[in-house]
N, CA, C and O atoms as a Tripos MOL2 file, in Angstrom:
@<TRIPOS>MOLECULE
protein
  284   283    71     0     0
PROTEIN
NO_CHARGES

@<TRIPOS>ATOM
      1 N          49.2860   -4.9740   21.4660 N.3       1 UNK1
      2 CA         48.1210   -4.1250   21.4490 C.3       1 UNK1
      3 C          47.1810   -4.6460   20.3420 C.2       1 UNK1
      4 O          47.5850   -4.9780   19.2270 O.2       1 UNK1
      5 N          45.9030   -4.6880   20.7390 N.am      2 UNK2
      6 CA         45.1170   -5.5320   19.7320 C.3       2 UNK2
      7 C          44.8780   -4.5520   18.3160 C.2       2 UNK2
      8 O          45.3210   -3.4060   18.3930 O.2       2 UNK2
      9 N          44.3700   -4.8600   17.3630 N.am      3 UNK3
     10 CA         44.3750   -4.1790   16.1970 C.3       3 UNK3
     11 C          42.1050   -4.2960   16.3830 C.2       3 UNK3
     12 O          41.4390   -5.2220   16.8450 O.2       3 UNK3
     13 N          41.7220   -3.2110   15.9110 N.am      4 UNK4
     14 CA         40.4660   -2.6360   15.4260 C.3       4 UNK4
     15 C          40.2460   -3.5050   14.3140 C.2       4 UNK4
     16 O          40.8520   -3.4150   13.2460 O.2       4 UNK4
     17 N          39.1740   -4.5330   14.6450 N.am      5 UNK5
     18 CA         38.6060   -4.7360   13.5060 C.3       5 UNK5
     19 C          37.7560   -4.1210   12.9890 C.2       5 UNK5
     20 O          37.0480   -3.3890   13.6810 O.2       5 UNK5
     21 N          37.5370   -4.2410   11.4370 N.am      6 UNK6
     22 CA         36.0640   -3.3210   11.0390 C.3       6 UNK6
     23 C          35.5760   -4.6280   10.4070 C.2       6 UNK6
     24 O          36.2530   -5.4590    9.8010 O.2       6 UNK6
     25 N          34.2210   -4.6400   10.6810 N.am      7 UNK7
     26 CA         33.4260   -5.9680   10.2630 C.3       7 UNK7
     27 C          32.5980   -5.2630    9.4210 C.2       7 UNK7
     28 O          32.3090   -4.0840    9.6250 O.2       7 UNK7
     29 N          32.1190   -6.0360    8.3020 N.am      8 UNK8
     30 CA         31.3870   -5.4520    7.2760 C.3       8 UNK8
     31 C          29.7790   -5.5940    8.1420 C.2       8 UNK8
     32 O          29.1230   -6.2940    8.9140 O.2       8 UNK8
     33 N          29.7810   -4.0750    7.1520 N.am      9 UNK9
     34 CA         27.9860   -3.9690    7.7520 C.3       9 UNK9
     35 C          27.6860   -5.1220    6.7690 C.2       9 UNK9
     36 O          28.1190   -5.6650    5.7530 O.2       9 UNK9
     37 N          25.9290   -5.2120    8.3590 N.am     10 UNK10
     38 CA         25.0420   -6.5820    7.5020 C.3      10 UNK10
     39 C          24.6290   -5.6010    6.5690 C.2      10 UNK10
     40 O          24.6930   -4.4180    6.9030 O.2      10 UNK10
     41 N          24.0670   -6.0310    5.0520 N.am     11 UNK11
     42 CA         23.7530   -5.8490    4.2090 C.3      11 UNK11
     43 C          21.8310   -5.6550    4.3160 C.2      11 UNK11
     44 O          21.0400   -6.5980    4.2730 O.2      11 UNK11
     45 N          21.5480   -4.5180    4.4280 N.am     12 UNK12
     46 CA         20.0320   -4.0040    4.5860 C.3      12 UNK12
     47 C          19.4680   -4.0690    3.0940 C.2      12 UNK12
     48 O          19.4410   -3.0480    2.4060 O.2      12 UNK12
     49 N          19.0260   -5.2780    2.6250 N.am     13 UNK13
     50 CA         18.4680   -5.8440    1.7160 C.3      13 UNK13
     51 C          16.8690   -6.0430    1.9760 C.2      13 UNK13
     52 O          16.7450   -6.6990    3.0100 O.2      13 UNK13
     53 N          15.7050   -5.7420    1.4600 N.am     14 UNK14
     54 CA         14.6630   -6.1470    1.3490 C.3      14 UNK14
     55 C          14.1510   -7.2010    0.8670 C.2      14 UNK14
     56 O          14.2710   -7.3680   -0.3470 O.2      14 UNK14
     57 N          13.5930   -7.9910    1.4940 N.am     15 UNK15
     58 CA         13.2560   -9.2430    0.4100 C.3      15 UNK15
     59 C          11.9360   -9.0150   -0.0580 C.2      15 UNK15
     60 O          11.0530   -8.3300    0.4580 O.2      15 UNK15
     61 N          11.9200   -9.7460   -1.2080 N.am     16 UNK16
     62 CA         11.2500   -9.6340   -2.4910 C.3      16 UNK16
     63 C           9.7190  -10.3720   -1.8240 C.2      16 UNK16
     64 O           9.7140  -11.4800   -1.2880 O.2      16 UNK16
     65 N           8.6960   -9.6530   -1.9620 N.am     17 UNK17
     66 CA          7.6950  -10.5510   -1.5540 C.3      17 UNK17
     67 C           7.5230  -11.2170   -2.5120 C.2      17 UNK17
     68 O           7.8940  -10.9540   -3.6560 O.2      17 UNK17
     69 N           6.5870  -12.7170   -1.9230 N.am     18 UNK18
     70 CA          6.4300  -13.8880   -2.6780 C.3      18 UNK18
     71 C           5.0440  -13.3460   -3.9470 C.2      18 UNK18
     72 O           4.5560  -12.2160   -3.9790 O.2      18 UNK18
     73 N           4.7730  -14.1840   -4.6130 N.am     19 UNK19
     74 CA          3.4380  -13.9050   -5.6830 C.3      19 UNK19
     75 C           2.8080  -13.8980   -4.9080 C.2      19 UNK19
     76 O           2.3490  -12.7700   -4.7270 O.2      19 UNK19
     77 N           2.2830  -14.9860   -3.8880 N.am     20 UNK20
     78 CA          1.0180  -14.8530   -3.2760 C.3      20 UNK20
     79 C           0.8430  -13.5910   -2.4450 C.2      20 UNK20
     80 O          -0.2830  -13.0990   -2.3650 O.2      20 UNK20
     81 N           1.8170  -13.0630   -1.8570 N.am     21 UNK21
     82 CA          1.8560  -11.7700   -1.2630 C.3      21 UNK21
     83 C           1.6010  -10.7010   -1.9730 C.2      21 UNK21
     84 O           0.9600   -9.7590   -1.5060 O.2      21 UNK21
     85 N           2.1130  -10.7210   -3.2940 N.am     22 UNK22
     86 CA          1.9770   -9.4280   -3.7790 C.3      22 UNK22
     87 C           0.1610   -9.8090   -4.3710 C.2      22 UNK22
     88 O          -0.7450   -9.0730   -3.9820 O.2      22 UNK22
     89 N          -0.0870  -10.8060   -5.1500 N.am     23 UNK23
     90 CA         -1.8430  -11.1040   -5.2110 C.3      23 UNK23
     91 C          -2.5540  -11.0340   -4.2420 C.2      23 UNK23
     92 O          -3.7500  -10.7550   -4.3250 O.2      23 UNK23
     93 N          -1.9190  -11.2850   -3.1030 N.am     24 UNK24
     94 CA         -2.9580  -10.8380   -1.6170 C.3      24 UNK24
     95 C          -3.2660   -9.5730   -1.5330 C.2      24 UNK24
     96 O          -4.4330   -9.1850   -1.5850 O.2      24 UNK24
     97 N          -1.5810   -8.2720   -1.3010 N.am     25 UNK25
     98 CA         -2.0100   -7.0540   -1.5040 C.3      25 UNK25
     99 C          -2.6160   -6.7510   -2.7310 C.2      25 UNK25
    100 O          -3.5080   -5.9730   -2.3910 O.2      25 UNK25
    101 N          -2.6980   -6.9080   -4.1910 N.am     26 UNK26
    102 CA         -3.6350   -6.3650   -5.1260 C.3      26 UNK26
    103 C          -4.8900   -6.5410   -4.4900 C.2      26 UNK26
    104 O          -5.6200   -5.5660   -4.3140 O.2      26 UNK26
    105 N          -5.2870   -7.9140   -4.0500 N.am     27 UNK27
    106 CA         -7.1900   -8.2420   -4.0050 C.3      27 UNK27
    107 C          -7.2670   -7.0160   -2.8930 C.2      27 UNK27
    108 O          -8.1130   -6.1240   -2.9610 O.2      27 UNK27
    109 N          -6.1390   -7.1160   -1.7390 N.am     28 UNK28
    110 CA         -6.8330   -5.9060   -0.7290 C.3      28 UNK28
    111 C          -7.4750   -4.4720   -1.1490 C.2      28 UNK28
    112 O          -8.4560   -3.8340   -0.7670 O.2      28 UNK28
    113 N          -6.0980   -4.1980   -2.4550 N.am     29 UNK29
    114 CA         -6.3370   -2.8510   -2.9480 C.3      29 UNK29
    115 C          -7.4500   -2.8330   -4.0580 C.2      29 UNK29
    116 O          -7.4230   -1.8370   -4.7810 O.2      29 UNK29
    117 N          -8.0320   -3.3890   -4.2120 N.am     30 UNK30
    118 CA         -9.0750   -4.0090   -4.6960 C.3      30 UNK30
    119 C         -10.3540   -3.0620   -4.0630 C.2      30 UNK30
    120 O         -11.0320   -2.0390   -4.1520 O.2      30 UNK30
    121 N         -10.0190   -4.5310   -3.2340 N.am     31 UNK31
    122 CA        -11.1260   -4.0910   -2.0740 C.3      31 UNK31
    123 C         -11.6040   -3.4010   -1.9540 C.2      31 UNK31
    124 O         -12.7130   -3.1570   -2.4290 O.2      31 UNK31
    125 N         -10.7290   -2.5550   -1.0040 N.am     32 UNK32
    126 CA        -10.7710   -1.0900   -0.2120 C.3      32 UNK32
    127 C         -11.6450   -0.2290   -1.6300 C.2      32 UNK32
    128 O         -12.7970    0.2030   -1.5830 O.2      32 UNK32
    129 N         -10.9580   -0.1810   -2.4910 N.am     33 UNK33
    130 CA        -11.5800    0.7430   -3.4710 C.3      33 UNK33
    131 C         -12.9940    0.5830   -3.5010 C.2      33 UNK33
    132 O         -13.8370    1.4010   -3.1340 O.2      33 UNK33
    133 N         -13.1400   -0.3650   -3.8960 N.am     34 UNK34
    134 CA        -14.9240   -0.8960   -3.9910 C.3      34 UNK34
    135 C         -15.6370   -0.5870   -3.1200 C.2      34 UNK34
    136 O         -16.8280   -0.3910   -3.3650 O.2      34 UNK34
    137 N         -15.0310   -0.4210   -1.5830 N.am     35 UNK35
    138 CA        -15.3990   -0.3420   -0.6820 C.3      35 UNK35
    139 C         -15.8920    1.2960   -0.2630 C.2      35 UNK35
    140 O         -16.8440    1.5890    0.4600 O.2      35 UNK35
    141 N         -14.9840    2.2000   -0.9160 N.am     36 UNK36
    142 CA        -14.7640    3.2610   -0.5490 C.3      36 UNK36
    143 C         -15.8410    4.0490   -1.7800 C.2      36 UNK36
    144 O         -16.3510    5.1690   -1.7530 O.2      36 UNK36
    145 N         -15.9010    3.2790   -2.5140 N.am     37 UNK37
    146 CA        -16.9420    3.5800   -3.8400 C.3      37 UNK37
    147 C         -18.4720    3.5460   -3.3390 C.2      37 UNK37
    148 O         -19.2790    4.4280   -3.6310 O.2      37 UNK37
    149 N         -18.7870    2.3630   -2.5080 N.am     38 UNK38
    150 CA        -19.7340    2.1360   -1.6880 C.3      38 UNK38
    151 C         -20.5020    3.5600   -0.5470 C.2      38 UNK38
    152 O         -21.5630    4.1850   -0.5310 O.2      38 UNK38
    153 N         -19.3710    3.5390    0.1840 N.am     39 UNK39
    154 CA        -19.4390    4.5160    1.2600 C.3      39 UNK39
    155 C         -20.5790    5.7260    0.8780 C.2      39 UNK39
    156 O         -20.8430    5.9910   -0.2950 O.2      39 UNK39
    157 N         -21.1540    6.3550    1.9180 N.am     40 UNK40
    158 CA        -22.4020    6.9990    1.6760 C.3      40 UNK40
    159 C         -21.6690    8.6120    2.1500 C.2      40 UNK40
    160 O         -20.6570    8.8300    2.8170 O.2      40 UNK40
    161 N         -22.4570    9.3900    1.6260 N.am     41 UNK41
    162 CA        -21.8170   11.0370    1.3760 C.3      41 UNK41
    163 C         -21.6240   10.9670    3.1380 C.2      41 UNK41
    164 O         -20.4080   10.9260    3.3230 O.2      41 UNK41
    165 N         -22.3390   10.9380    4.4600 N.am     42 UNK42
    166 CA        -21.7820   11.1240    5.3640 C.3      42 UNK42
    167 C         -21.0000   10.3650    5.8400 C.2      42 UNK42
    168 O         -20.6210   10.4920    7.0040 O.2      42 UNK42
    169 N         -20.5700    9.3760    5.0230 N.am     43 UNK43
    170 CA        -19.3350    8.6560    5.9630 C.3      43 UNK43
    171 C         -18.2350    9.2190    4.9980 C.2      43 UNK43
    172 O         -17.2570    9.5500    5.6680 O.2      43 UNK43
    173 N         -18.0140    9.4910    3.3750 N.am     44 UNK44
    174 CA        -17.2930   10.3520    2.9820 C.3      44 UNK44
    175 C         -17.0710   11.4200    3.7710 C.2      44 UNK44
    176 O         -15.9050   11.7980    3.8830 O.2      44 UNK44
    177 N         -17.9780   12.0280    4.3790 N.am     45 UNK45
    178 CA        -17.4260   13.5050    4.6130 C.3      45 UNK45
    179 C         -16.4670   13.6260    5.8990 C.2      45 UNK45
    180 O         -15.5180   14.3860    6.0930 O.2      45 UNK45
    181 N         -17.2720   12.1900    7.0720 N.am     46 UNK46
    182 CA        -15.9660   12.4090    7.6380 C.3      46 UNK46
    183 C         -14.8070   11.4810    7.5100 C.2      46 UNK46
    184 O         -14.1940   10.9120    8.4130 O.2      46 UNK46
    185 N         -14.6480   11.4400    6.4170 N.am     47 UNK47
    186 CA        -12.7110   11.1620    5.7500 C.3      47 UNK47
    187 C         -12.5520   12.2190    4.9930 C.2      47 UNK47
    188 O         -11.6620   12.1930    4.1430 O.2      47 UNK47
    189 N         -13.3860   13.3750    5.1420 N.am     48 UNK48
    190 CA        -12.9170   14.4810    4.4860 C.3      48 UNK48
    191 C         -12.7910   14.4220    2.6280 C.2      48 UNK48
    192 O         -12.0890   15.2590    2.0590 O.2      48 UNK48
    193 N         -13.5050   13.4140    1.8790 N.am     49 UNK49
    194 CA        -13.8390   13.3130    1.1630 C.3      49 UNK49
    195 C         -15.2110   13.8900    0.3980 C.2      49 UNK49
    196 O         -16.3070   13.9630    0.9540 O.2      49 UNK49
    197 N         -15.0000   14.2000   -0.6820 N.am     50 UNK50
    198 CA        -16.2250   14.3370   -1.7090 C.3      50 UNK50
    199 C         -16.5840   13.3770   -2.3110 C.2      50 UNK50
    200 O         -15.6120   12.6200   -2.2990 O.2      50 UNK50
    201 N         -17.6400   12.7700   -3.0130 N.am     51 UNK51
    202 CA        -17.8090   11.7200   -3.7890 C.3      51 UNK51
    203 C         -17.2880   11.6580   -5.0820 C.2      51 UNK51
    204 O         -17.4670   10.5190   -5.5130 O.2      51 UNK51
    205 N         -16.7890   12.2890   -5.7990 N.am     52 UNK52
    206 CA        -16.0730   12.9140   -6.9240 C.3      52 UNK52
    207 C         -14.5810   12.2620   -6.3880 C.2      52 UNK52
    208 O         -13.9900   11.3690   -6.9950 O.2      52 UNK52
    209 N         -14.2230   12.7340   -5.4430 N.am     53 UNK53
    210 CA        -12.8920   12.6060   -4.7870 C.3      53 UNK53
    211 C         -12.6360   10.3370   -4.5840 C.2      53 UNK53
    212 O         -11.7060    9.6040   -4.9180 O.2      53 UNK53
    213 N         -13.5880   10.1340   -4.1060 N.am     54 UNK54
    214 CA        -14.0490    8.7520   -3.8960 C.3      54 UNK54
    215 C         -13.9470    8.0600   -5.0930 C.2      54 UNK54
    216 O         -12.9430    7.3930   -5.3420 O.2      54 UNK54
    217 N         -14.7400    8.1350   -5.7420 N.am     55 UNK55
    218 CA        -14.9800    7.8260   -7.0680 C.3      55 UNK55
    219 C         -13.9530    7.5040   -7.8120 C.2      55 UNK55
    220 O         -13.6510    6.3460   -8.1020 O.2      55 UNK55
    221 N         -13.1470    8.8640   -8.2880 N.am     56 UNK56
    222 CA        -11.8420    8.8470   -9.0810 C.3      56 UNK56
    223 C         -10.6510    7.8560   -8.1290 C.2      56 UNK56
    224 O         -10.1520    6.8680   -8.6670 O.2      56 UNK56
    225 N         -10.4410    8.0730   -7.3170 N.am     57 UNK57
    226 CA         -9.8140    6.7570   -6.5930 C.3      57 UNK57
    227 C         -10.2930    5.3970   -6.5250 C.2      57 UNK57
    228 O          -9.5250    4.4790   -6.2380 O.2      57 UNK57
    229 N         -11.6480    5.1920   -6.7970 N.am     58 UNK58
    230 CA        -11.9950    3.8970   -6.9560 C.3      58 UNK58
    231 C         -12.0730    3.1950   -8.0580 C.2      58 UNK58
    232 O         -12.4350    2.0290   -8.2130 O.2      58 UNK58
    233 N         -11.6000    4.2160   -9.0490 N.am     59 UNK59
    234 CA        -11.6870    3.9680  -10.4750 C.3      59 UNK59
    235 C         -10.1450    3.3140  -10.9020 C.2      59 UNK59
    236 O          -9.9210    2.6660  -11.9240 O.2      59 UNK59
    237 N          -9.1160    3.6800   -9.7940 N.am     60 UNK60
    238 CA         -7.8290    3.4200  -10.3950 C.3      60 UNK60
    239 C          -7.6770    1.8080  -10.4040 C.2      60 UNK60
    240 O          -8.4820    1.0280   -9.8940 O.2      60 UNK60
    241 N          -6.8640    1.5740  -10.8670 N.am     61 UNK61
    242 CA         -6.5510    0.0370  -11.1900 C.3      61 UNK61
    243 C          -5.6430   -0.6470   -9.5380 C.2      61 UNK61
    244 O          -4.9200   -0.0910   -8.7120 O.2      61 UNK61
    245 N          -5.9470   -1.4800   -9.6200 N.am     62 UNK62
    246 CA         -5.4170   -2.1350   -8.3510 C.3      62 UNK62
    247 C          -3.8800   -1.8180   -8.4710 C.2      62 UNK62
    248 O          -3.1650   -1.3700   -7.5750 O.2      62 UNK62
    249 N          -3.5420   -2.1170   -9.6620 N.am     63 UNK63
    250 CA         -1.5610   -2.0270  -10.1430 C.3      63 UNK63
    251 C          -1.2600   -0.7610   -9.4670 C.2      63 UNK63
    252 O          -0.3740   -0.7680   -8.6120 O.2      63 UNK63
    253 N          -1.9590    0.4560   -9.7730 N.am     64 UNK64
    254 CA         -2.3920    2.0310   -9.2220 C.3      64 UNK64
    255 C          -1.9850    2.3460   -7.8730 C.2      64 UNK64
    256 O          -2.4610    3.3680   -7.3790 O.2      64 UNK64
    257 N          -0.9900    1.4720   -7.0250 N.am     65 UNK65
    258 CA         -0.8440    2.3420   -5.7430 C.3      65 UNK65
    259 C           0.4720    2.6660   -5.4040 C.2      65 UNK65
    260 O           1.4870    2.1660   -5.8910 O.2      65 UNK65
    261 N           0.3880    3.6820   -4.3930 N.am     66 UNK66
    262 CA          1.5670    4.0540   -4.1860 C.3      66 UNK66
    263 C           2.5000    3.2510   -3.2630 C.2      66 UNK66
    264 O           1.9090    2.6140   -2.3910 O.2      66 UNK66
    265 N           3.9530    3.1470   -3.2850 N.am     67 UNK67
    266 CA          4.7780    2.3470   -2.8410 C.3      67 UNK67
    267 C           4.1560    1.8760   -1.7980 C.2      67 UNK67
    268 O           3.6850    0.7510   -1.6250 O.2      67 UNK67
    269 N           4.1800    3.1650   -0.8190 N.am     68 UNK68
    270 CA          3.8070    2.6370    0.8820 C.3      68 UNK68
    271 C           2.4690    1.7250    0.9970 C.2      68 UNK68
    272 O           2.1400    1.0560    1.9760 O.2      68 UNK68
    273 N           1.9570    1.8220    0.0880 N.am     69 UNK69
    274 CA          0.4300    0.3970    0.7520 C.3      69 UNK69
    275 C           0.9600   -0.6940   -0.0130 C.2      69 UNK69
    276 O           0.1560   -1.6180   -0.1400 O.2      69 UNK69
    277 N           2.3150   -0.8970   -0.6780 N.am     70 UNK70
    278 CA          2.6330   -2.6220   -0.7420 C.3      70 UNK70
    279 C           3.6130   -2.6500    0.0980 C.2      70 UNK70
    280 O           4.1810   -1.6890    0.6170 O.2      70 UNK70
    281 N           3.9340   -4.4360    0.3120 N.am     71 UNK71
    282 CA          4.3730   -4.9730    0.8420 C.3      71 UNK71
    283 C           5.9110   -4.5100    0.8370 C.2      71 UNK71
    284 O           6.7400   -5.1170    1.5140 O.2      71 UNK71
@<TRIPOS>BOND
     1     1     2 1
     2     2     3 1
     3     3     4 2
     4     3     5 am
     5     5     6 1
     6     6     7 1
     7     7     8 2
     8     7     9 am
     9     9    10 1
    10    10    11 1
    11    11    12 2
    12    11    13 am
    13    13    14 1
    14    14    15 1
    15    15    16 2
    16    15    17 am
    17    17    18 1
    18    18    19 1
    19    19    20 2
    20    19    21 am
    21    21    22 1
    22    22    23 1
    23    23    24 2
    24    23    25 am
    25    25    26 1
    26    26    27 1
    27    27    28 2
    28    27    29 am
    29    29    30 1
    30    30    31 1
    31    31    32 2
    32    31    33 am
    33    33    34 1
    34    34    35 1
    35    35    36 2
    36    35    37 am
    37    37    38 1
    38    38    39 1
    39    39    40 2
    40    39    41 am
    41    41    42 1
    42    42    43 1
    43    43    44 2
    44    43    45 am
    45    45    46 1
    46    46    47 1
    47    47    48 2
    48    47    49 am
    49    49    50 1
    50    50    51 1
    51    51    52 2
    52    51    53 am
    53    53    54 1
    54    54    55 1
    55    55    56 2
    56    55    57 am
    57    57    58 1
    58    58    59 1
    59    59    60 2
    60    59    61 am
    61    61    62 1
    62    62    63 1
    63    63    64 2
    64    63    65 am
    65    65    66 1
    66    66    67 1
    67    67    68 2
    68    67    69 am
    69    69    70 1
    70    70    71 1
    71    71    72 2
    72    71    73 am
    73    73    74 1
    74    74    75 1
    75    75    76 2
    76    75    77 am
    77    77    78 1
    78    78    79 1
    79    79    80 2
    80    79    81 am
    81    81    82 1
    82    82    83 1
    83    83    84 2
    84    83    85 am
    85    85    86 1
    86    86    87 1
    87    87    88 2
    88    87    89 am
    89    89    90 1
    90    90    91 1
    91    91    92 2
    92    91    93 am
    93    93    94 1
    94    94    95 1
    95    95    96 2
    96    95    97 am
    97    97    98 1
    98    98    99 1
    99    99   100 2
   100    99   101 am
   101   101   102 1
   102   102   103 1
   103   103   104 2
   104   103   105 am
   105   105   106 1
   106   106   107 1
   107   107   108 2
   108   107   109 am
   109   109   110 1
   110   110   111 1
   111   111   112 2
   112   111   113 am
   113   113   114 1
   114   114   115 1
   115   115   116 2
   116   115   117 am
   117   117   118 1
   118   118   119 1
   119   119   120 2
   120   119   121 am
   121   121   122 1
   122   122   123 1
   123   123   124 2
   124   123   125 am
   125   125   126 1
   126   126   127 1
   127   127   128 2
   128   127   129 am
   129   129   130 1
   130   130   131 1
   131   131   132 2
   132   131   133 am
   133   133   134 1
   134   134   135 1
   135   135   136 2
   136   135   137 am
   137   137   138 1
   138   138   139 1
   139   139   140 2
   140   139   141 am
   141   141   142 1
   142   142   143 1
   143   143   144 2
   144   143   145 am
   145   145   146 1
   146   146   147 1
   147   147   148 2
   148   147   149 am
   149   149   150 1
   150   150   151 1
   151   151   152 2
   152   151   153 am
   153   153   154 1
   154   154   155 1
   155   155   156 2
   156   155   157 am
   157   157   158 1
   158   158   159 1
   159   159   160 2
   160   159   161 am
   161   161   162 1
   162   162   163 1
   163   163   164 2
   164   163   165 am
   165   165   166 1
   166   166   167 1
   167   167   168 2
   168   167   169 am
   169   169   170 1
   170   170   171 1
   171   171   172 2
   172   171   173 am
   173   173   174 1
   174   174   175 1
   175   175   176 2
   176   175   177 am
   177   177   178 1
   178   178   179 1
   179   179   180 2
   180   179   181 am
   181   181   182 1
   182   182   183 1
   183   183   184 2
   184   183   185 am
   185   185   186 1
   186   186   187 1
   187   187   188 2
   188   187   189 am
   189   189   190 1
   190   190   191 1
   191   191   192 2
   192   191   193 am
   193   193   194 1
   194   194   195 1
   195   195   196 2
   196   195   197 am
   197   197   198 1
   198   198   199 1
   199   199   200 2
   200   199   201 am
   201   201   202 1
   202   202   203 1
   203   203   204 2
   204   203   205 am
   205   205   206 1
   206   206   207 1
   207   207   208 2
   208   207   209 am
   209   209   210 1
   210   210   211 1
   211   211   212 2
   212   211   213 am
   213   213   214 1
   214   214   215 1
   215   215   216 2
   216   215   217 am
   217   217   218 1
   218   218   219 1
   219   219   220 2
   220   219   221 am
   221   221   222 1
   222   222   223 1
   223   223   224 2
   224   223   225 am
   225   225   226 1
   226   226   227 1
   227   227   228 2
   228   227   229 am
   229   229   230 1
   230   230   231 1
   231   231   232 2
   232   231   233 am
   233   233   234 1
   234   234   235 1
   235   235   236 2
   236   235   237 am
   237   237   238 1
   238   238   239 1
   239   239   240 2
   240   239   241 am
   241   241   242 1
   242   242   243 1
   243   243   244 2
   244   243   245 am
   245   245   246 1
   246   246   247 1
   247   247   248 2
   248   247   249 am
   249   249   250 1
   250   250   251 1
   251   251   252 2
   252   251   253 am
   253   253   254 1
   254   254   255 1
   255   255   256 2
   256   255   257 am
   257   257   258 1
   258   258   259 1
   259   259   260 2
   260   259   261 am
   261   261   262 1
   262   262   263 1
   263   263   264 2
   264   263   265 am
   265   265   266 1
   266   266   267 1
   267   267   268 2
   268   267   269 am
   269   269   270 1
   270   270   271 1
   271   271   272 2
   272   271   273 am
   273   273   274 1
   274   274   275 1
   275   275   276 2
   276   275   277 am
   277   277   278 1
   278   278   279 1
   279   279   280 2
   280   279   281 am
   281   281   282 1
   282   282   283 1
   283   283   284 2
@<TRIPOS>SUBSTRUCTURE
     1 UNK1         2 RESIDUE 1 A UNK
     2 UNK2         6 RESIDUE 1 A UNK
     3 UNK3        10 RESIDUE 1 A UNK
     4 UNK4        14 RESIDUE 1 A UNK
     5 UNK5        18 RESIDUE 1 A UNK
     6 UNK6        22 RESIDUE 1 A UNK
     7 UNK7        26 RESIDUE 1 A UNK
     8 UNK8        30 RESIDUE 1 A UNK
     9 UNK9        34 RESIDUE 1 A UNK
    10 UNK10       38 RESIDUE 1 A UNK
    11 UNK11       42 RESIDUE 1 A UNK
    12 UNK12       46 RESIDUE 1 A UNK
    13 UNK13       50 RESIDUE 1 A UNK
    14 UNK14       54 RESIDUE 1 A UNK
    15 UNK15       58 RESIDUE 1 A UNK
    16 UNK16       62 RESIDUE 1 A UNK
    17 UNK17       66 RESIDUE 1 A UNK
    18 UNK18       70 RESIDUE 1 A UNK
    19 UNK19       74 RESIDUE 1 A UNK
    20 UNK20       78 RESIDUE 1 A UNK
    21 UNK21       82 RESIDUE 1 A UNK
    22 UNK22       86 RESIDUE 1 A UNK
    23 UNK23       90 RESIDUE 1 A UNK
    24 UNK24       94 RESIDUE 1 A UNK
    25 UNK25       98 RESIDUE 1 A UNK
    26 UNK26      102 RESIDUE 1 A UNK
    27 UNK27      106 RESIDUE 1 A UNK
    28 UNK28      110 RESIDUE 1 A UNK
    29 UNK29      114 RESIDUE 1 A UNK
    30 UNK30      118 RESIDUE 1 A UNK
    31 UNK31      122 RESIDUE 1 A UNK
    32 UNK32      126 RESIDUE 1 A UNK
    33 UNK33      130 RESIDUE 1 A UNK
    34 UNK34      134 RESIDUE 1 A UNK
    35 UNK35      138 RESIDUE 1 A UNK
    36 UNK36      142 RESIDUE 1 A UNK
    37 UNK37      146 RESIDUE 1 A UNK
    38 UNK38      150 RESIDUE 1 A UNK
    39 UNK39      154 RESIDUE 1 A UNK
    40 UNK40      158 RESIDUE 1 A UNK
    41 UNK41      162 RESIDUE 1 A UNK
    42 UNK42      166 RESIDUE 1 A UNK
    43 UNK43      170 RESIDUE 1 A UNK
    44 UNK44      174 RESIDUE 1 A UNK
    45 UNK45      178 RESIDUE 1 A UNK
    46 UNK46      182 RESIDUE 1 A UNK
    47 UNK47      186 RESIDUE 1 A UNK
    48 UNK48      190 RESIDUE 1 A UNK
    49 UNK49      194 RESIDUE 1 A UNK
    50 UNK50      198 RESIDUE 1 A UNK
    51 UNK51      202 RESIDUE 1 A UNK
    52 UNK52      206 RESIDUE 1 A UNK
    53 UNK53      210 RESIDUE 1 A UNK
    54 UNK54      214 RESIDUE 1 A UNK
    55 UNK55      218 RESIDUE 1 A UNK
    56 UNK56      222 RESIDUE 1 A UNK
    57 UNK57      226 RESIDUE 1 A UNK
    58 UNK58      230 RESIDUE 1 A UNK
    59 UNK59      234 RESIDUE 1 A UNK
    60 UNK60      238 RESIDUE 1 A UNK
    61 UNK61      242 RESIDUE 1 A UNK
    62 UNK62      246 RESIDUE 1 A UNK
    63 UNK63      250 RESIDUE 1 A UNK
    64 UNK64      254 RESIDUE 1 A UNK
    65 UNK65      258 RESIDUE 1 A UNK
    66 UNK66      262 RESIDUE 1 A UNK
    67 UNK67      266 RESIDUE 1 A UNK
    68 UNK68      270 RESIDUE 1 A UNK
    69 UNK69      274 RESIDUE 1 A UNK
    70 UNK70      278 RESIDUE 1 A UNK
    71 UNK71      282 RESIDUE 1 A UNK
């Protein structure tokens, strides 16, 4: 009667993005900010933004984001 193997789980490891990846996402987050600094009160309003609201987010530092918008 055969015997049950148990095979080791693959190992769910993330790999490390490269420099240029992580300097690609900073310039994006960059970007966007500048971008969003730009934006005129009716295109703020429909993202449901204030310009106050805009502003202070465009002010943060590129280093400044939260996990989910890097790589």
């Amino acid at each position: 009667m055969p015997r049950d193997i148990a095979l080791p789980r693959a190992r769910l490891t993330r790999r490390r993005p490269s420099l240029l990846a992580l300097l690609t996402g900073f310039f994006a987050i960059a970007r966007q900010r500048r971008k969003l600094a730009a934006l005129d009160d009716h295109q703020l309003q429909d993202l449901g933004l204030t310009r106050s609201q805009a502003l202070e987010e465009a002010r943060r530092g590129f280093w400044d984001a939260p996990n989910h918008w890097r790589l």
